[in-house]
C-alpha positions in Angstrom: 13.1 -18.2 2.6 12.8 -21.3 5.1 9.4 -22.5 5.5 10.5 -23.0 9.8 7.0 -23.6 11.9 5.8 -20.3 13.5 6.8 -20.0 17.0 6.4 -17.4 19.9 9.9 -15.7 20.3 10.8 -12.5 22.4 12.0 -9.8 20.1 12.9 -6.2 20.5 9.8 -4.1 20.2 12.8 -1.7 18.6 13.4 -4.2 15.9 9.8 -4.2 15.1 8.7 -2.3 11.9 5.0 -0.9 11.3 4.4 -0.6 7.5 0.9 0.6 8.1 -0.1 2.1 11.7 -3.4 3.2 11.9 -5.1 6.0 14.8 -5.4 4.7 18.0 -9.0 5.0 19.8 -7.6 6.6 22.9 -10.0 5.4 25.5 -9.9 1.8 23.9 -6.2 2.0 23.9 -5.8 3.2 27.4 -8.3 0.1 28.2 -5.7 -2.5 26.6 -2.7 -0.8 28.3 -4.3 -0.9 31.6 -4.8 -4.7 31.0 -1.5 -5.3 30.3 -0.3 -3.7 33.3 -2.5 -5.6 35.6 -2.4 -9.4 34.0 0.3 -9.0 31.1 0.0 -10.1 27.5 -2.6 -12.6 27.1 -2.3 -12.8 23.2 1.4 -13.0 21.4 1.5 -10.3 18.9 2.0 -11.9 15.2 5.0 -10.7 13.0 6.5 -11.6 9.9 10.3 -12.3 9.5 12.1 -9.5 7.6 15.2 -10.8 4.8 18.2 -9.3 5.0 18.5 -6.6 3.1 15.1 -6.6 2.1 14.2 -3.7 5.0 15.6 -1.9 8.3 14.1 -4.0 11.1 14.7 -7.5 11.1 10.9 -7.8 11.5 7.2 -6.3 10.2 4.0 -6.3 11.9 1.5 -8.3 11.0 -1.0 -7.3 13.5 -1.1 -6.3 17.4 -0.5 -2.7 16.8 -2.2 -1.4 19.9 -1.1 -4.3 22.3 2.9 -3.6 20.8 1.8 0.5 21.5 0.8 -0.6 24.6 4.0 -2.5 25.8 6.3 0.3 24.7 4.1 2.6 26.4 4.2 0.9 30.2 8.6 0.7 29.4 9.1 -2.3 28.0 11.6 -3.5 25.5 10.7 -6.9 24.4 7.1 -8.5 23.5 6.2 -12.0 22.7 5.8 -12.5 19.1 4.3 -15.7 16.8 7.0 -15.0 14.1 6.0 -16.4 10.6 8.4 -16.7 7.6 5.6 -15.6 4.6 6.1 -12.6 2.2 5.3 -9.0 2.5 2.5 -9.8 0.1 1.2 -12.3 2.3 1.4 -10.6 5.7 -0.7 -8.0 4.6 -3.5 -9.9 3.2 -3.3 -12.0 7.0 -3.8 -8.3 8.7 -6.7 -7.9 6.8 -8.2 -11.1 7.8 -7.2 -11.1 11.2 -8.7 -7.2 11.4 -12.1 -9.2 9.7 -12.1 -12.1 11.8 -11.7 -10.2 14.9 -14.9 -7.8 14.7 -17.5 -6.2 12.1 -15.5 -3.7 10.6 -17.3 -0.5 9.8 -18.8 0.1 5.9 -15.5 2.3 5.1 -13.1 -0.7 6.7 -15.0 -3.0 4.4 -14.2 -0.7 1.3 -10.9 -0.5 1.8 -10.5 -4.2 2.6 -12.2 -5.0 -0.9 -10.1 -1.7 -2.4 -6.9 -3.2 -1.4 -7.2 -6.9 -2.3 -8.2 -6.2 -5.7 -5.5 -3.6 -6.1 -2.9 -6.3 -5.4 -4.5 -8.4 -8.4 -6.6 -10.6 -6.5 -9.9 -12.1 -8.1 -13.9 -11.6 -7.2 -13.9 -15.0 -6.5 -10.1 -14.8 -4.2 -11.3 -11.9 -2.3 -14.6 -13.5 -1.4 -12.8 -16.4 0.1 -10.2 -14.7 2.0 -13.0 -12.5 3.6 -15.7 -15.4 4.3 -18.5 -13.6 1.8 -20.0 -14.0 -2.1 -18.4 -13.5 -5.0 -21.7 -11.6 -6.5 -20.7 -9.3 -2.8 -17.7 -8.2 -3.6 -18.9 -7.3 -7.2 -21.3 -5.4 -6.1 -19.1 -3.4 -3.4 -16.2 -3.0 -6.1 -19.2 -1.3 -8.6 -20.2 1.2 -5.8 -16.0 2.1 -5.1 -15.5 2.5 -8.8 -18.0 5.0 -8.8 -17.4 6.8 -5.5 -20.5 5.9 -4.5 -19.6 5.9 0.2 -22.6 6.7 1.3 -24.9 4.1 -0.6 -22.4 1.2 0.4 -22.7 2.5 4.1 -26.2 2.4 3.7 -26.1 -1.1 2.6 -23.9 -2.1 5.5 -26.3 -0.3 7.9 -29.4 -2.6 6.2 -31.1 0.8 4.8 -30.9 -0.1 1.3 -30.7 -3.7 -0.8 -27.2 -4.0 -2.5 -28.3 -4.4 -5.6 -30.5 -1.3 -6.0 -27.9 0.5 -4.5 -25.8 -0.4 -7.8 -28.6 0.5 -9.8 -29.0 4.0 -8.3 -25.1 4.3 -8.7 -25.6 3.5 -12.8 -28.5 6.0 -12.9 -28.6 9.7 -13.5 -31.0 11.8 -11.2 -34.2 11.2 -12.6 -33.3 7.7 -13.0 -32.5 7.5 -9.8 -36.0 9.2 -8.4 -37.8 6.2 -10.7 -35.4 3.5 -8.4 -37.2 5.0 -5.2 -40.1 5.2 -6.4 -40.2 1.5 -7.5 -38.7 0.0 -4.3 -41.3 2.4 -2.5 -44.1 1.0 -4.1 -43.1 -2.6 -4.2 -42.7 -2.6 -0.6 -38.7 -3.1 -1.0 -37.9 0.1 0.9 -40.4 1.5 3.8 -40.8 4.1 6.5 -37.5 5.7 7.7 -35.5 3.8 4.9 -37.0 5.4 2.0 -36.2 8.9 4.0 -32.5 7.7 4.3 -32.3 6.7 0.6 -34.0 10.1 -0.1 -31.4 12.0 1.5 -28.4 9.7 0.1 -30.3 10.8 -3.7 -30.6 14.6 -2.8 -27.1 14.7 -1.4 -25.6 13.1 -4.8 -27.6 15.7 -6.8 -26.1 18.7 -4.8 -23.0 17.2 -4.7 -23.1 16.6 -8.6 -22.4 13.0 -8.7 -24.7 11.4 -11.5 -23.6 8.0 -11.7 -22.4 7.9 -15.1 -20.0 5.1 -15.9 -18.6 4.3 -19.2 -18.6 0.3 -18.6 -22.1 0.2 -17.7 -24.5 -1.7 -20.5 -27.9 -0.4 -18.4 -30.5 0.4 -21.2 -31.9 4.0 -20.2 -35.1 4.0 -18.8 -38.0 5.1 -20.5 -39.6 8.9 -19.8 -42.1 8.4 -17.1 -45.5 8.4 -17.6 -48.0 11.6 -16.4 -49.7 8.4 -14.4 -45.9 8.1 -13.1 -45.3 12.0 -12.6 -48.4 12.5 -11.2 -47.3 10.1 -8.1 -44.1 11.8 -7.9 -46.1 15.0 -6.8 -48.9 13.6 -5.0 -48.5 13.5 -0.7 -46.0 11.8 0.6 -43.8 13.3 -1.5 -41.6 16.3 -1.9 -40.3 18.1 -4.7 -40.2 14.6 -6.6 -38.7 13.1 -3.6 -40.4 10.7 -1.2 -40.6 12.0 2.1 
């Protein structure tokens, strides 16, 4: 493959492959194609070029979904394109970044971001650079997806819940987990409406049978609590064991 400088081309929208669309926010969308309509294209879309015989469109997205979408949708047969020669492996890790760089992406975007780079092989340390945060992050977040654990990553995203006790409740069986609340709660980590979030997070992993067990996990087991400990479990303020 030739390593030519990118350049803004018009190409066929038809010879334009999408390996990965995602759902459209209709009113959003509607938004961009109106925008086109009235001023045109303000940003190229961004493509990668396709080897012969390596697929059935001499090109693949990169990213611009919605403003390509929109083009075809207002009758339109070509779009200008920044066409790069880099590798499928590479054009997908840019339409991560670019997806990054261009807003906050919500806790389950952030998942799958972290989900998919280290799927393709790619280091703590790799994915941390590529997506402008810590290694000790992306640990973290790759701890809570090996365990399942959605709804205490969103809760760290929202700024309900430190990341690292949220990987401690995700090693820790129920009553474990009742101890981590109760310690953040009386150290003054976790206060008023975040320790009713938390709460509910716990109660709905206990319904839902999810104990946290992992087989990789060196956490010594905690010892039973004290009756000084079980007494403040039951005392007001809380509920059944829970904080409230």
């Amino acid at each position: 493959m030739t390593n030519s400088p990118p350049r803004v081309e018009m190409i066929s929208i038809a010879d334009i492959a999408i390996a990965n669309p995602r759902i459209r926010n209709p009113k959003i969308h509607k938004a961009i194609t109106e925008s086109i309509e009235l001023v045109g294209l303000k940003r190229p879309i961004t493509v990668r070029r396709v080897p012969p015989g390596r697929g059935n469109f001499p090109y693949a997205l990169i990213c611009g979904q919605g403003r390509l979408e929109s083009c075809k949708l207002l009758g339109q047969s070509e779009v200008p394109a920044l066409v790069l020669d880099v590798d499928e492996e590479t054009g997908h890790v840019m339409s991560i970044i670019e997806n990054v760089a261009r807003r906050t992406p919500r806790a389950v975007e952030t998942m799958e971001q972290v989900r998919v780079l280290r799927q393709r092989g790619y280091s703590d340390s790799e994915i941390a650079a590529k997506l402008g945060c810590t290694s000790s992050w992306v640990n973290n977040v790759a701890n809570l997806l090996e365990r399942g654990e959605k709804r205490l990553l969103a809760a760290t995203e929202a700024g309900h819940i430190p990341l690292h006790l949220a990987v401690s409740i995700s090693r820790a069986n129920d009553s474990e987990a009742q101890q981590l609340l109760l310690d953040a709660y009386e150290s003054g980590e976790l206060k008023g409406r975040k320790v009713t979030i938390v709460r509910k997070i716990l109660e709905q992993r206990a319904r839902s049978g999810k104990r946290g067990n992992n087989l990789f996990s060196k956490t010594p087991t905690r010892k039973p609590m004290t009756p000084d400990e079980l007494t403040k479990l039951n005392r007001p303020g809380f509920r059944g064991g829970w904080l409230v």
